[in-house]
Structures are given as C-alpha cells and as structure tokens.
N, C-alpha and C positions, 0 to 999 in steps of 0.2 A: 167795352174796355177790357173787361177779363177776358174775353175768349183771344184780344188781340193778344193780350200776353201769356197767353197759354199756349198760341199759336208758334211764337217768338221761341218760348221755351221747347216745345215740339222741336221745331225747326233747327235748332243747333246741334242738339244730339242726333240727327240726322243728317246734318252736315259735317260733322265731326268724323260720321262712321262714315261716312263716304267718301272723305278725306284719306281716312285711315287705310281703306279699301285700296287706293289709288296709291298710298303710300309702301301696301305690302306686295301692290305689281311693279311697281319702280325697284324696289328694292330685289325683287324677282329676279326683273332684266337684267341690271347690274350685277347681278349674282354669275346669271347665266355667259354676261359681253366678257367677263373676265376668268371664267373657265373654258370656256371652250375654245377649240383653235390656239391653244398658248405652245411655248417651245420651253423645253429645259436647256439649261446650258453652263457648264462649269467658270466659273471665276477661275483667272488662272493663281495657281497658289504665290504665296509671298517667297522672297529670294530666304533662303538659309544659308548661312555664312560659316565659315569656318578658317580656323587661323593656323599657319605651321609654320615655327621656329625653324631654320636649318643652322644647324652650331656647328659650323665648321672647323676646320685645323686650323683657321686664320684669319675668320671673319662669323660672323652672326646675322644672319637677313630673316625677317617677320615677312612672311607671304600672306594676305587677306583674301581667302576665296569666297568666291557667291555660287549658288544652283539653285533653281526651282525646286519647290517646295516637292513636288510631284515628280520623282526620279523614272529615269529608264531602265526597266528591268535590273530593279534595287542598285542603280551605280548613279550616281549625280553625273547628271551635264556640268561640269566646274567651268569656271572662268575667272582671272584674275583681277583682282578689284585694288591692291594697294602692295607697292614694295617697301619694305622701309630697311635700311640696311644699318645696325647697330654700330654703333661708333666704340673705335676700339678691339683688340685684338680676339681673339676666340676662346670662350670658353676656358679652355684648357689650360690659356696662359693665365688664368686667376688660380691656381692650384694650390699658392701662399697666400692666396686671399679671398678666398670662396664667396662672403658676402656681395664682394664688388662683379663677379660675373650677375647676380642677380640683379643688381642695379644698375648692371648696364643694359639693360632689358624695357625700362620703364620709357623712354622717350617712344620707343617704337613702340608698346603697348600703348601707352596713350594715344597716336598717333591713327590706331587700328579701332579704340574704341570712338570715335570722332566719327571715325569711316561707316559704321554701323550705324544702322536705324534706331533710334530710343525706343527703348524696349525689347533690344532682340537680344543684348549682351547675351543676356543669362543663358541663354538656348545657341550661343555660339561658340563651340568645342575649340579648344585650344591644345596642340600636340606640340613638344619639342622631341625634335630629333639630333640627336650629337654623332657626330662622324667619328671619322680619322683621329682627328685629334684624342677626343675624347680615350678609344678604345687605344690610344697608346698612352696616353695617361692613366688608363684604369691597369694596363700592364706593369708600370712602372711606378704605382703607389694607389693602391684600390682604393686607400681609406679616401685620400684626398678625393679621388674621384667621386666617390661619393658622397664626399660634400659640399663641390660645385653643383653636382645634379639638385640634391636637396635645396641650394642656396636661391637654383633659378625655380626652381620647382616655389619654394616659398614667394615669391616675388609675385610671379604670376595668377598664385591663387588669392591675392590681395586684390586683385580686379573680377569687377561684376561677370566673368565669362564662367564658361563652362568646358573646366580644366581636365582632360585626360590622361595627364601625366606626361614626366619626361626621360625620355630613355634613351639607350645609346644601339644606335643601329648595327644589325649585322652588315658584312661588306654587299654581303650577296643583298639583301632587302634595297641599300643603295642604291647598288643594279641594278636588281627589277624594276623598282621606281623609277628612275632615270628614264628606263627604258618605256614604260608605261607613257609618261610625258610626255617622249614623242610624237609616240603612236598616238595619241592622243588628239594633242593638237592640229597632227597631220591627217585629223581623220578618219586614220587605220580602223577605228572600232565604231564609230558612230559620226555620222555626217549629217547636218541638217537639209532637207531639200527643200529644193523652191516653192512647194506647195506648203510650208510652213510645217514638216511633222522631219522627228526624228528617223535617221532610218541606218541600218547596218550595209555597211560597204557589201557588194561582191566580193567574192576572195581576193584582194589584191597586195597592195607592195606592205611588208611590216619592215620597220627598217632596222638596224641595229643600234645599239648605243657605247658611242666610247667617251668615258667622262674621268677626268681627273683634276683631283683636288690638290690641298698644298701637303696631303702625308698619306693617300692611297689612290688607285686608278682603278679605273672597274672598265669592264666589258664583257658586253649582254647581244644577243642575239640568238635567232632563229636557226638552228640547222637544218640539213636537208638531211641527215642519217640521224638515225636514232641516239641519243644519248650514252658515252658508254660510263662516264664516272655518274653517279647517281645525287653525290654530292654537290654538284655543278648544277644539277636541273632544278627550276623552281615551277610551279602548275601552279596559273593565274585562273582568276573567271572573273570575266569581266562584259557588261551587257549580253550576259546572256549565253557567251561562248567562253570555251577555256584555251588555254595558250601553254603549251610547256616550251621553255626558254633557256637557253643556256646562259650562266653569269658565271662571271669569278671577280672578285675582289682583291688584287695587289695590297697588304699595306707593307711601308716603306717606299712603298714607287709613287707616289703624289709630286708633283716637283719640286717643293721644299725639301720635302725628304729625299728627293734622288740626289740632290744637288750638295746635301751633302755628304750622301755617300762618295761621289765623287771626290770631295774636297776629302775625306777620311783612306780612300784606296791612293788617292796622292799622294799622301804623308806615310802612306803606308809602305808604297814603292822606295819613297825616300827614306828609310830608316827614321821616321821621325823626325825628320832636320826640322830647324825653326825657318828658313825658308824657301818654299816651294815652287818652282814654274807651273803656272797652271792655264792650260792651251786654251782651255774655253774662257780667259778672262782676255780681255781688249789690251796690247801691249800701251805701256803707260797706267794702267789701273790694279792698286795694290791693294792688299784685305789680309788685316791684322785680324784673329780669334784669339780668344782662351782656350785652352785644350778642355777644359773643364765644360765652357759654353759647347764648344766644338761635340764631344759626347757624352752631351746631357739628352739622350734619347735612346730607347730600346731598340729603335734600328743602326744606331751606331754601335759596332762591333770592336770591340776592346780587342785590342790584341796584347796587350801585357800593362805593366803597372806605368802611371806617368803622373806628372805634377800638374795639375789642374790650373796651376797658374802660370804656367808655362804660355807663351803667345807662341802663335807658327802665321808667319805672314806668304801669301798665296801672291805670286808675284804675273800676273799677265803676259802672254808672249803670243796673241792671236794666229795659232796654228789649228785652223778648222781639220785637218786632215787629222793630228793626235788628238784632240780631244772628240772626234770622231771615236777615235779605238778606244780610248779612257772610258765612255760610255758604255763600247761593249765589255769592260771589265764589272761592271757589277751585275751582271745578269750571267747566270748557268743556264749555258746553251743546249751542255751535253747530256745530263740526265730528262728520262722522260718515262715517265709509268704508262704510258699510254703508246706507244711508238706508232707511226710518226708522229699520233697525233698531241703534242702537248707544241706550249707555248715559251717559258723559260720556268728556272728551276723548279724541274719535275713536275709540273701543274700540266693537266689535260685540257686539250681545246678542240674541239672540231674541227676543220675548215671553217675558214669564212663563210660568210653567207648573205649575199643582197648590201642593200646601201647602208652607209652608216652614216649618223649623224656626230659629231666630235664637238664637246661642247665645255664649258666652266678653263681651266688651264689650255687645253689645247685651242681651245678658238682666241683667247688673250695672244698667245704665245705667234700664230701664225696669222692672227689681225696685223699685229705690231708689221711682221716682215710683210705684210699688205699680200695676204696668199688665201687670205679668207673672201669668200667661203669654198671657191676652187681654186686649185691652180694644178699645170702639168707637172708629173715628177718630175721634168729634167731643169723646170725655172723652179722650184721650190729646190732642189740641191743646191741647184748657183748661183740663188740667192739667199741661203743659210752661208754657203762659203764665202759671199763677198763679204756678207755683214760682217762675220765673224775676223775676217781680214783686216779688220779696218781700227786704229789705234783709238784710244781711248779719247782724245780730245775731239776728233775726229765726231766719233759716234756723240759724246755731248753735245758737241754744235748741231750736230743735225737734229737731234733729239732735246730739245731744252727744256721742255715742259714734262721730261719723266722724270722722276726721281728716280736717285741712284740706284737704291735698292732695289729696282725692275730691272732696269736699264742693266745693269753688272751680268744677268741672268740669262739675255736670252739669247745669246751664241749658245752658251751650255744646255738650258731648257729647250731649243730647236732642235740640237743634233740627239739629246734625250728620247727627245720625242719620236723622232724618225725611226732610231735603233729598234724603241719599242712595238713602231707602228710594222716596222718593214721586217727586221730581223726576230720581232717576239710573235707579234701578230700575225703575221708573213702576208701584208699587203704586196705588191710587185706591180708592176709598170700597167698590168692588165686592168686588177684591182683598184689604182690607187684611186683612181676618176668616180669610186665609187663613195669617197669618203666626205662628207660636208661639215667645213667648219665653221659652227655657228654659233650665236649667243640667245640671238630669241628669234622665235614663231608668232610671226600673227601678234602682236604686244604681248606676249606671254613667256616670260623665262622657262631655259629649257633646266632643268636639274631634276633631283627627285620631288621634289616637294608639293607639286603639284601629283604625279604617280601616288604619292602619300594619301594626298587628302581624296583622290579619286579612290582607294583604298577602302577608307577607312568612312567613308559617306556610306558604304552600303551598308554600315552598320547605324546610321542613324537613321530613324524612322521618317517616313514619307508624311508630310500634309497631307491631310483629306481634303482631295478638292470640294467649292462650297460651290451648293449646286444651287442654281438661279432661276424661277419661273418666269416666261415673260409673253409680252402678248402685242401685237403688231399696232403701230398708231392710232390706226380709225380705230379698233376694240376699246383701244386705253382711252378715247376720249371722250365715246359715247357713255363706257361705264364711270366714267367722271361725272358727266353729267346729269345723269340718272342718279348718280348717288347725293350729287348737289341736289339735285331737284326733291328729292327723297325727302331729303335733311329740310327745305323750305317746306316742303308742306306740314313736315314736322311741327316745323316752329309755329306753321297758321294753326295745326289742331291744337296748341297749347293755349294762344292768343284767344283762341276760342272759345275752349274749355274754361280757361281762367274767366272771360267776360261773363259768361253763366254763372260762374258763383256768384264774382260781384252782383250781379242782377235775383 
C-alpha cells in the first residue's frame, strides 16, 4: 500500500514536468506562427479639419475643410466638408456695433462644431479673414475697425477650437488665394490616380483668376514674360513646386462700390440736381438716396461741401448705349507707368495669359443674363442691350422671385463688367472664349478660402502614421490555437499540482 502511494506521488510530478515540457514547445510554435512571414502596413491617419471665416463687404460664409492627417509634401489634400453662410450683412456694417458682428457668428460656429468628430475641436484651427469691406472700414475709422475684429475674434475663442486669429487681408493675398482654388480643384498641382496615390500633373494648363466682390475685384495670373512692377508678383510653393504669379487687387471696383461711383459721377455731371437720369436703371424705376448715405464711403469722392440730408432721386431711362460710356467714365484709361503694359489708372498688367476662371460677382451677374459659364461675345453684348432696354415693369414680370435690390443692378453691373473685362483687361473677340464663368468646382466653392486653408495647412503638423503588424489567416489561426492549447494544458498542470497537495 505504501509503495502504491509513493508511486502515485512519483508519478505526478513527472507528469506535471511533462506537461510543462509540452507547454514550453507550444508556446514556442505560437511564438514562431506569429513572427514569421508578417507584413507592416500604415493605418491611414484620421481627417484634420480646419475652419475659415471669409467676411466679406456684404456677406460672412464659415467654410469646414477636412485632409488627411498625412500631407503631400507639407500641403494638405483639403476638401470641403460644410458651407454655412452668416445671416445678416458683413462685418463691416456693425462698425456702431461691434458686439453684434460677433454674435452673428455663433449659428454657423455651432453648426461647424456638430460637423466635427468629438474630440477633434480642440486640434481644429480656425482663421477669419476680412476683405474689402473691412480695409475700407479700417481707412475711414481704424479705431472702430478694430473693434469689430476684436468683437468676432472674442466670439470665436469662446468655442472648444483652436483659434489663430482674425485679420484683414491684403488685396493681393485675395488673389493669390482665389487663384490657388482654382488650380487646385482643377487639378493643376496635384491629381489623384487610379491606382489610388497622389501624383503631380505634367506641366499643364494653370488657369487664371478673376474675382470680384461687393467693394474690390482682383485678378491673378500666370505671365508669359517676366514680371516688370515687382509689386504685383507674389512666389507661391505649393506640393513641392513654386509658382511666381501676377495679382493686383482693385479696391473701389467691387460692384457695390462701382455702382456707386456711377451713381456719384451722375450727380456729378449734373451739378448736383436733386434729380438725375440714370441710363443703367430700367425706364419706370426710381431710387431716392441721402447725399450723406450716398458718400458715406472712402471711394466716394467729394467734390465740395453739401447737406447730407439732402435726397437726389436717380430717375431710369433704359439707354444701354449711355450708360455703356457712363461706365467708361470712372476708370483712367490714359495714364500708365508701365506703357503699354497697364490696365486702368496707372496700374501695370501684363498681357493676358491662358484661361480664366470669373467667379463670386461676375458669375451672379452673367448667370442672371443666362451667359454662364460661356457664351459668344457677340450674344453676351445683345443680350446686356436687350435686358437693359427693357422697362421696369417689364423686367419685374419676368423676374418675380428677385428682389429689388439685385434686380435694379444688373443692366449697370453687366455693362460694368464688360468695360472692365474688355477695355481694362483687354480681353477681345479672340480672348473672350477664354473666360469661364462659374460659381463652384466639383461641390467645392471657388473663392479664396479654400487657397487660404491650403496655405496655411502646411504649417500645421502631419499625423504620424500608426504602423500595423500583421500576419496572413492560416498563421493567425494556427498561432490561436497553439496558444489555446498552451493555456489548457496550463490549467491541467495546476489541476494537478493542486490534487498533490490535497493528497
């Protein structure tokens, strides 16, 4: 009877080790099924988002961009995620009440933090950029100016993002941006291929940018001869290549503002009468001002003292042919520091160069007369002159769904347009086919604001992609099971061991 239990006792700790033995070659194999033969391979990074205010002369729109965490040669791939367009007039017009530009801000901030993933606010950069408007507001009362900026600036930094400040743009930066956008969306700098990787175009078409707002117009483009004013050129780098570009920035010529300089060289021609014939209004359609309303702006040009509460009513007499010339009266044709090469008063331009894209005012402007995004020069003249012909009842009937305050404008803002495009830009009959007017790319608004945030992404730091090890089915199943099996025999050496005690 002893020796059987002595035997028993023998016998377990020898099956224990033998167990154990079995359990350090399983564990082995499993070791070996899951290193060998494995692949790395990058998780693709998470989207990083970025937000840009455009405060314009007239309006206020929040743009939501997204790109891959993982940029192309330090410039994000951007794409647009959310538009939200601020209700209420622009910035600018809060200059007696600086608070409320701020708080007109908050529907579309909230709107943008929704759009974001929880938890990415805080790492999601937020820019305002203030145009036209602004830089003629800061001419005509700095202080105030700068306490709308502060007022939207405070607004903004009360939400969980990550605020870089709000500033008022140069004309030229406008333009470069603008012009970036394009290129962009059309491809010009980076296109994706069908084999799923990023890749840079062959040399081909960059096109140009003409953009106008409601109180400056810019335009941007590529020359074939070298730059001669140095002031005009702006040196990009973008994916990897640099770009030098020509831009100028008009302020006063936005069509708000051209419109009424118009209405101001009228009254001007007329000694001041209190009431005016004015050719670019639809005969039957009358427009009472205050002289005071009338040049409450830095591009209206005083010509002597008058009584602010004075009305001058602007009487319609649909003559497309004079207010044709009316047009050419606010633009100096004759001076030029550059000969031949400038555009209108005194400003240098190169020739044209390649296609343009015409985008924000001008593509509203020639949608309306149904001329977007081409038409020939000779149906885009005679049909600015029919419209323009056509009496005021006339043009509501057909038009019932526009409000006045468009509708009054675009006889004057067409032939505007043309003056500038044809006699300042010197587009011509050859030219003109080269010009496209348009509002968006691919669902993507054309302006600067996207040029912006392609900008200013290459100053924000790239994701490190998260690197993955991994190992083919049959590997991963075998080493499964071996590590199960490991783990069971585990639990029989314990079952075992412990029954020896008890015993």
């Amino acid at each position: 009877m002893l020796l059987s239990v002595m035997g028993k006792c023998t016998l377990k700790p020898q099956l224990a080790g033998a167990l154990v033995a079995v359990i350090g070659c399983t564990s082995l194999i499993a070791l070996i099924l899951m290193l060998v033969q494995n692949d790395s391979a990058e998780m693709p990074p998470r989207f990083q988002y970025g937000i840009v205010f455009d405060a314009g002369s007239t309006h206020t729109a929040l743009f939501l961009y997204k790109w891959p965490g993982a940029k192309e040669n330090n410039t994000g791939v951007v794409s647009q995620v959310l538009v939200c367009d601020v209700e209420g007039p622009g910035i600018s017009s809060y200059a007696n009440d600086p608070p409320a530009a701020g708080q007109s801000l908050t529907v579309c901030l909230d709107d943008a933090k929704k759009a974001i993933p929880i938890g990415q606010e805080r790492n999601t950069p937020v820019y305002l950029g203030a145009t036209a408007g602004m830089r003629l507001l800061r001419l005509q009362n700095a202080t105030k100016a700068d306490q709308v900026m502060e007022e939207v600036a405070k607004t903004i930094k009360e939400y969980p993002f990550d605020f870089q400040g709000a500033r008022i743009l140069l004309g030229t930066e406008e333009g470069a941006f603008g012009w970036i956008t394009i290129n962009y969306i059309l491809e010009g700098f980076i296109k994706y291929s069908f084999e799923g990787k990023w890749l840079k175009p062959k040399e081909g078409e960059i096109l140009g940018a003409l953009d106008m707002g409601g109180s400056s117009t810019q335009i941007t483009f590529r020359p074939t001869d070298p730059i001669k004013d140095p002031t005009s050129e702006v040196q990009l780098r973008l994916y990897g290549l640099n770009y030098g570009i020509y831009t100028h920035s008009y302020l006063c010529y936005g069509k708000d503002q051209a419109m009424r300089q118009l209405q101001i060289q009228l009254l001007k021609m007329n000694n001041m009468s209190q009431r005016v014939t004015h050719p670019c209004y639809h005969q039957g359609y009358n427009l009472s001002l205050a002289l005071g309303d009338l040049y409450d702006s830095p591009c209206a040009e005083k010509t002597g003292a008058f009584d602010p509460t004075d009305i001058v009513t602007f009487l319609g007499s649909s003559d497309p042919g004079q207010c044709l010339k009316l047009t050419n009266t606010i633009f100096n044709f004759s001076d030029c520091s550059f000969p031949p090469d400038c555009a209108f008063n005194g400003v240098y331009q190169p020739p044209i160069n390649g296609n343009f894209y015409a985008f924000s005012s001008y593509y509203y402007t020639f949608d309306f007369l149904g001329l977007a995004p081409q038409a020939p020069l000779p149906l885009v003249l005679s049909t600015i002159e029919s419209f323009c012909k056509k009496n005021w009842s006339m043009v509501k009937t057909e038009y019932p769904n526009i409000p006045e305050k468009y509708l009054q404008d675009y006889c004057a803002s067409a032939n505007y347009k043309m003056t500038l495009l044809q006699e300042a830009y010197k587009f011509n009959e050859t030219t003109w086919s080269n010009i496209y007017f348009k509002k968006k790319v691919a669902d993507t608004n054309i302006g600067w604001t996207l040029g912006y945030m392609l900008n200013q992404s290459s100053l924000i730091p790239s994701e490190h992609p998260l690197l993955i090890t991994g190992v083919n089915h049959g590997q991963w199943a075998a080493g499964i099971f071996f590590i199960v099996f490991a783990l069971f025999l585990s639990f029989v050496v314990m079952i075992i061991l412990f029954a020896g005690n008890i015993n």
